[in-house]
Phi, psi and omega in degrees: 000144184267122175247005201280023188256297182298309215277327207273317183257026140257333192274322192310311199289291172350300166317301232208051186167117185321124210016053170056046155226149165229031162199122169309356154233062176254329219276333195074349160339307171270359160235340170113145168093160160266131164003091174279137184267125204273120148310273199214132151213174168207141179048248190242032185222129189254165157219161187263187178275009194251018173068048198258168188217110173234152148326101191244105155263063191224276183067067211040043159085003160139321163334342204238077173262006172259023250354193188276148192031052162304147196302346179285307151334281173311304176291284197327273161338308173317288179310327188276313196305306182341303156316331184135136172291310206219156180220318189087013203228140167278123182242194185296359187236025156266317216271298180296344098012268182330290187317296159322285156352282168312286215272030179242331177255115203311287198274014194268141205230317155228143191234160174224121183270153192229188165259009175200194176281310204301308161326302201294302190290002188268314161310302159353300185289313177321289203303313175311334176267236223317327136351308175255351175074022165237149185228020154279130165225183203210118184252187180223109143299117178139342183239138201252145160252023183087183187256056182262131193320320206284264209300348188249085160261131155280169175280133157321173156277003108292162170290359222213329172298145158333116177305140158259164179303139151231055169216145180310167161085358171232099195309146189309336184282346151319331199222010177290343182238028170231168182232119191259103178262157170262143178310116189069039170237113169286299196278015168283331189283003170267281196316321174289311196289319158343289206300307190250006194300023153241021180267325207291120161258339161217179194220113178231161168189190203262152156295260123003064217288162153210024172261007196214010169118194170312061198248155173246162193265131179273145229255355157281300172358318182282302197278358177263302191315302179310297174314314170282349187251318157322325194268007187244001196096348171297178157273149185241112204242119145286104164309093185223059157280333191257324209254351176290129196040357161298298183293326169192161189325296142285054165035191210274336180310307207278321204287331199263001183072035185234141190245110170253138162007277143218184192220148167270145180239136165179181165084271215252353164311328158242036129088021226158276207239152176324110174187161185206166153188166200240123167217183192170187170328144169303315180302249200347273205296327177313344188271355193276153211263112046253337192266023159216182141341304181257117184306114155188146170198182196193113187312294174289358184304149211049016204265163207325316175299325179270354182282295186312310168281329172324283202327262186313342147287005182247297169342294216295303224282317169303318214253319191210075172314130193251008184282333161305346180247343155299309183310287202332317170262355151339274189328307199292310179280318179331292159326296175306320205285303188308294184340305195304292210292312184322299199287003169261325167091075154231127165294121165196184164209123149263108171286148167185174204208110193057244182262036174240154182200173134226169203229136169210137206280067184195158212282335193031151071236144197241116192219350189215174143316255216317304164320322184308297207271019188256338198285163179289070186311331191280349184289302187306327183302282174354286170329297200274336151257352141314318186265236191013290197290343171255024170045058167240109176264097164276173171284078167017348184200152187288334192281349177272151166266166177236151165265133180275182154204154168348318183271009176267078172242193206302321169318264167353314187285335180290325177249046134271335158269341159303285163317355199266298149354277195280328172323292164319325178289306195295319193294343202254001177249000000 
């Protein structure tokens, strides 16, 4: 395929927006080579400006989980824009918003809407700390939470030690109060609450990762983690910026059965379009400012365009659920992929938990960030510009998860393992 459209409008872009991007993993970093730049997509096809046609298993990164410019979607922005982008005011499809929201994810009672993922956990953590009056919180390495300070931490030299930054520009006192623990590790995490659990005030992590690629969670893992933050008093705050209403209609909290506190919100939640949002118990949320203490706000939080694609994309998914047919070409591509890679004698695993997997080039079983960082990066790399030159749009880094959407029917699946095929066969001889 010829890109040579895409490479002229990243080195230009390169002038003028920090390493040509305005979110880094958009950047190619992890696999090498430049960027393709977009046109237009539909349905379950992105095409660049150089008139190339792909697959997209991205889907901005998870939102388009009805694919791109579903037709409701799209009118439902239309009708609203005509009204006015922004007002700063409240109106009625904040309320409706709200309502949807309640009433599709089991433990949320009251939501407050923001403008990002980044948002929703960075509040989130606020509120949990003023609520308990406390001020240790407890990440999992390997799971990203937006670029919020508190949160963009490595692990110490122990497991158990004080996060240090591991970004320039984030003072050590920021991160002087989280605790980086490993992911499905019960007993460090029984040992942590011992030591501190009247220190803690929450504990968030992704139910489901899909930041460090595609991991699930082992389901004792889930119920000691509940059990423990309940007996000491933390907060149990989910990140289901990625996993809200994708894995089944309440998101991976209703399909894996565990009721957190509160939940972060984004992505597919505004249809789309920027929006993010947090919610939970009433007594909690009841403490967020005005009708409490704790401060946050946002000019654009709720606004008319991004209300207006939620809603109708939480409506389709409420009105005509689509996770039985997710799973099914989920299931179908899983399979085809294992066939494939087995009878080439490629070490690999693919995990995966409704329509989000990953294919990760190592020998497995991949359950935690050390494992996770064990898979063959230069192989996927391969890989990933192999399914590209066949008008397959992977995830950019190994460590991502990829996403199906509705319009990933059998056709798609078919040609996507063909193409998968022949990818495989060049890389591995």
């Amino acid at each position: 395929m010829q890109r040579t459209k895409s490479k002229s409008a990243f080195e230009k872009a390169k002038t003028l927006v920090p390493g040509g991007v305005n979110s880094p993993a958009r950047a190619f970093g992890g696999v090498g080579g430049t960027p393709i730049f977009i046109d237009h997509a539909s349905g379950p096809h992105l095409f660049d400006i150089d008139g190339n046609k792909y697959v997209d298993f991205i889907g901005s990164w998870g939102p388009m989980i009805l694919g791109h410019a579903h037709p409701k979607v799209v009118h439902a922005i239309q009708n609203t824009a005509v009204k006015g982008s922004s007002f700063g005011a409240p109106t009625e499809m904040e309320s409706q918003m709200a309502e949807l929201i309640i009433s599709m994810v089991p433990s949320i009672e009251m939501v407050r809407m923001v403008n990002s993922g980044t948002e929703a956990t960075m509040s989130a953590l606020r509120l949990a700390r003023g609520f308990t009056g406390r001020d240790l919180i407890i990440k999992f390495a390997g799971c990203y939470h937006g670029h919020v300070d508190s949160l963009l931490v490595q692990a110490g030299s122990a497991a158990t030690t004080l996060g240090v930054p591991s970004s320039p520009g984030v003072p050590k006192g920021c991160t002087a109060d989280t605790l980086v623990l490993r992911y499905n590790d019960i007993e460090e995490l029984k040992h942590t609450f011992l030591k501190m659990g009247d220190k803690i005030a929450c504990v968030i992590l992704e139910p489901v990762v899909g930041n460090m690629g595609l991991i699930p969670p082992a389901a004792e893992f889930l119920k000691e983690l509940r059990n423990l933050t309940r007996q000491f008093g933390a907060v149990l705050i989910l990140d289901e910026v990625m996993t809200g209403f994708r894995l089944s209609a309440g998101g991976a909290q209703q399909l894996l059965g565990i009721e957190p506190d509160l939940t972060a919100l984004g992505k597919i939640v505004g249809g789309g379009l920027p929006v993010g949002a947090y919610g939970g118990k009433k007594e909690i949320m009841a403490k967020v400012m005005p009708s409490g203490p704790v401060y946050q706000a946002g000019t654009l939080s709720g606004n008319p365009l991004a209300m207006a694609a939620g809603i109708a994309t939480l409506l389709e998914l409420k009105q005509n659920p689509p996770y039985e047919k997710l799973e099914k070409y989920a299931q179908r591509l899983e399979d085809g992929l294992h066939k494939i890679a087995q009878s080439l004698n490629i070490p690999h695993v693919i995990n995966r938990v409704g329509s989000m997997w990953t294919f990760f080039f190592t020998a497995g079983p991949v359950t935690d960030y050390d494992t996770a960082k064990k898979s063959d990066t230069k192989m996927f790399s391969k890989f990933f510009w192999a399914m590209m030159d066949r008008g397959v749009y992977l995830p950019c880094s190994q460590f991502e998860a990829a996403f199906n959407s509705i319009t990933h029917d059998e056709a798609i699946m078919d040609f996507t393992l063909n193409a998968a095929r022949e990818a495989l066969a060049e890389i591995s001889s």
